[in-house]
C-alpha positions in Angstrom: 105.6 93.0 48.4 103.1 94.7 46.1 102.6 97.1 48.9 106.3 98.4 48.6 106.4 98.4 45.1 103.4 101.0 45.0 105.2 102.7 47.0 108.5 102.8 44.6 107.0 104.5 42.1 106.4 107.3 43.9 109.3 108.1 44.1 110.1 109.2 40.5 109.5 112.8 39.5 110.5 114.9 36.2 110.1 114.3 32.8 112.3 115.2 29.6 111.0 118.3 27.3 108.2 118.0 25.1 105.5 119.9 22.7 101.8 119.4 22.2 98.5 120.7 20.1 97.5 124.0 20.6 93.9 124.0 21.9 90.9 124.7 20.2 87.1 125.1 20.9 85.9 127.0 23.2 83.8 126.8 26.7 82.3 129.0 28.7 84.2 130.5 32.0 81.7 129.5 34.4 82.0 125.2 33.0 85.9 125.9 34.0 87.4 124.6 37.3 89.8 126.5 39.2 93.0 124.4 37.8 91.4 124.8 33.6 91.1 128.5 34.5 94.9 129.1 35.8 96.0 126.5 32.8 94.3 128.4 30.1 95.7 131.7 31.3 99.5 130.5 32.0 99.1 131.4 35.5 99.3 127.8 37.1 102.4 128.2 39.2 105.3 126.0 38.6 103.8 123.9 35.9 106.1 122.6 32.9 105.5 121.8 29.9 105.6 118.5 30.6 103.4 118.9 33.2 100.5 120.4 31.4 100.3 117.5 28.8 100.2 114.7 31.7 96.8 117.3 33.4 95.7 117.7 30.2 95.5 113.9 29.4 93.9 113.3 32.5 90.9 115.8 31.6 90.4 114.4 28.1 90.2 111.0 29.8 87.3 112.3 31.9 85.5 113.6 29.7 86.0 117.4 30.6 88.0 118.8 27.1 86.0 121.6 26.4 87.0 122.9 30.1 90.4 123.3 28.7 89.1 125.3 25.2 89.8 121.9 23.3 88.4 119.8 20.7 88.3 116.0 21.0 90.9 115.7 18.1 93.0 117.5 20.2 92.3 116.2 23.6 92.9 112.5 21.8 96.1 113.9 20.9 97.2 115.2 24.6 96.6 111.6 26.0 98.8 110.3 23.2 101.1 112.9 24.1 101.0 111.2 27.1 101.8 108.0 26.4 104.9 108.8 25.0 106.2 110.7 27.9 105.3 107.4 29.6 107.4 105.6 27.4 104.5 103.7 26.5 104.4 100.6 24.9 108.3 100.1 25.8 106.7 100.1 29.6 104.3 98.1 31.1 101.0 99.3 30.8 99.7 99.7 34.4 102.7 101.0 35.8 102.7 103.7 33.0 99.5 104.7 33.4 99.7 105.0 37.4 102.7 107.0 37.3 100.7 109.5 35.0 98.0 110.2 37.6 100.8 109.7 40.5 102.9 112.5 39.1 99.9 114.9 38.6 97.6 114.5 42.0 101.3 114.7 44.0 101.9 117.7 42.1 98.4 119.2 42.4 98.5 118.2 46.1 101.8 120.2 46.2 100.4 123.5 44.9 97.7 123.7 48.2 95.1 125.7 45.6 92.3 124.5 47.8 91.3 122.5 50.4 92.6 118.1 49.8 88.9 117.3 49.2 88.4 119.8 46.6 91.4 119.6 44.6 90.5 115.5 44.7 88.1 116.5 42.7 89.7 117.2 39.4 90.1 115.3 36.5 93.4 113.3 38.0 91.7 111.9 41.0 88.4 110.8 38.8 88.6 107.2 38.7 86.6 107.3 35.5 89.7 109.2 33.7 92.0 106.6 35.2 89.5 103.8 33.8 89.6 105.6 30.7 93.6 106.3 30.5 94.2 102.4 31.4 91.6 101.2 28.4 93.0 103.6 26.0 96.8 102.8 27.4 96.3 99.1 26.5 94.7 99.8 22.9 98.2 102.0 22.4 100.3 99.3 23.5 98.7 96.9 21.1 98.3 99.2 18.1 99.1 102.6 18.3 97.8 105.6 17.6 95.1 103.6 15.0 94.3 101.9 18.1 93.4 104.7 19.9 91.2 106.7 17.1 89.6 103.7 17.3 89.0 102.8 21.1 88.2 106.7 21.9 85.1 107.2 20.0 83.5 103.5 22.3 84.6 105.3 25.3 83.2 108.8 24.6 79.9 107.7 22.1 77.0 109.9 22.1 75.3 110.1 25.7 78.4 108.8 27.5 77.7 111.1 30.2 74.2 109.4 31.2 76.7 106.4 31.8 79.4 108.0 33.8 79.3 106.6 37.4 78.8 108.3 40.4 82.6 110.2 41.2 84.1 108.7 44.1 87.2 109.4 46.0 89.2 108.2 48.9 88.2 109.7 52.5 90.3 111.2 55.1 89.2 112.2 58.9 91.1 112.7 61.8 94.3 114.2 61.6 96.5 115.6 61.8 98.8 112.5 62.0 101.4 113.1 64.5 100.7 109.8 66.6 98.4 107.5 66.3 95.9 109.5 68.7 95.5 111.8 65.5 96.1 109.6 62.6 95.1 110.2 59.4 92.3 108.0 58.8 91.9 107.2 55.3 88.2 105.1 53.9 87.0 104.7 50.5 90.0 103.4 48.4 89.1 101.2 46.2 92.7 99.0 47.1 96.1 99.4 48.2 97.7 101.2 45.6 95.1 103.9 46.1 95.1 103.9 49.7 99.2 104.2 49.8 98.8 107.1 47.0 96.5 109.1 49.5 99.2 108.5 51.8 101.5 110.5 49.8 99.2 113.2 48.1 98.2 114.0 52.0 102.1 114.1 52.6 102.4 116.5 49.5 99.4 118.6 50.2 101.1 119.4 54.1 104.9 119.5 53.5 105.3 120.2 49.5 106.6 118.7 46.7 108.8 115.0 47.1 112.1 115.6 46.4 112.0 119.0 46.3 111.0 119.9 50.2 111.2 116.6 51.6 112.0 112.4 51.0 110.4 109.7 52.4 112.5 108.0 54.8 111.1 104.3 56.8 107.9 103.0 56.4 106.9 100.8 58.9 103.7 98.7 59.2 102.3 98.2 62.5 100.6 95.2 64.0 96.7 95.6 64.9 95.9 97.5 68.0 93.1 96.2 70.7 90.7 98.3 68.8 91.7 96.2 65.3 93.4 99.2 63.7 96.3 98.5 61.5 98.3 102.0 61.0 101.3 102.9 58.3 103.9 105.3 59.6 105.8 107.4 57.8 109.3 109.3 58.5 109.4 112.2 56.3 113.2 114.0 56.1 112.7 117.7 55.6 114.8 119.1 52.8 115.3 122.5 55.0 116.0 120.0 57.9 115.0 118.0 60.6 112.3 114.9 60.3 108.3 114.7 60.7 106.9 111.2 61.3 103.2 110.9 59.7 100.8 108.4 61.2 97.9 106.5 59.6 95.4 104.4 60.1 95.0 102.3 57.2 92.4 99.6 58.5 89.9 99.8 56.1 91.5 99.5 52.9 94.9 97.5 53.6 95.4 94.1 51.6 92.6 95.4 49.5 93.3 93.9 46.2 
């Protein structure tokens, strides 16, 4: 059951308009990653507004503000921005906060700027952000913005970086997932949610944007083979037409709590 309803919320794209903070600050070029670079310029293609406060969140939650020309006031004030897009604290707080990072990495999966293992490293794949966005969600839901002035300064005290741990990301091989000769086979996810969210970023990253260029159809979960592999298959309808069925092999993080 809790694998399907992982699975529900991904479903849900689109959010209603909404302002934020100019930045402020300033960083050098060369600190900025690819996505920071495109942001700052207005070139990043097909983002909305919304859109840019849900990445920017995400890189105040890691840590990386000043990539964005921010200050932390003002990065504070984009994962606030946030939470009310989340229609925190009406929602509960770990399904707001996954949908956050689930909207953004589909999305960033969606664009293809860069190969699937370097665009898993920005700010919305870091589990250290999502750490950070779940601590700081719960502090919201309890007491508001107070809350969060307070809670921010205990995450990000002086020589939080010495502290930050290793960055760490879930693993695909094999591909390219038309049967399950060539599954996707995906290692490293810390549980299921995050193993059924590769799923779909991979599914994002070859076919486009969900909802847009194609739906997800079945899912079916299949019994262990003679080599012990337990694989999830996906049928993907194609919005131009016609169907693409996705196999992987989801052994080694399935009924990972």
């Amino acid at each position: 059951m809790r694998r399907f309803v992982a699975i529900a919320f991904l479903a849900h794209l689109g959010w209603a308009q909404d302002t934020s903070p100019a930045p402020t600050g300033a960083s050098p070029p060369a600190a900025r990653s690819k996505l920071a670079q495109l942001m700052l310029t207005g070139r990043f293609p097909a983002a909305n507004r919304n859109m840019e406060v849900l990445l920017s969140a995400m890189y105040a939650a890691d840590g990386r503000w000043a990539e964005l020309e921010q200050s932390a006031d003002t990065a504070r004030a984009q994962v606030l921005a946030s939470f009310r897009l989340a229609d925190l604290p009406k929602q509960p707080v770990e399904n707001s906060v996954r949908r956050i990072w689930r909207e953004v990495q589909t999305f960033l999966m969606a664009q293809h700027n860069g190969t699937f293992e370097e665009i898993e490293k920005l700010p919305p794949f870091s589990r250290f952000a999502q750490a950070n966005l779940r601590r700081l969600a719960a502090v919201y839901a309890m007491s508001g913005e107070e809350g969060v002035a307070s809670e921010w300064p205990q995450i990000f005290k002086p020589g939080w970086e010495a502290n930050r741990p290793p960055a760490a990301v879930p693993i695909l091989t094999g591909g390219p997932g038309d049967s399950r000769e060539t599954a996707v086979r995906i290692t490293n996810a810390v549980d299921d949610a995050e193993g059924i969210l590769t799923e779909y970023n991979y599914v994002a990253y070859l076919l486009g944007r969900p909802n847009k260029e194609w739906r997800r159809g079945k899912q079916s979960l299949t019994h262990k083979d003679e080599k012990g592999r337990q694989f999830d298959v996906l049928e993907i309808d194609l919005t131009a037409g016609g169907q693409r069925t996705l196999y992987f092999d989801i052994t080694d993080f399935f009924g990972r709590q």
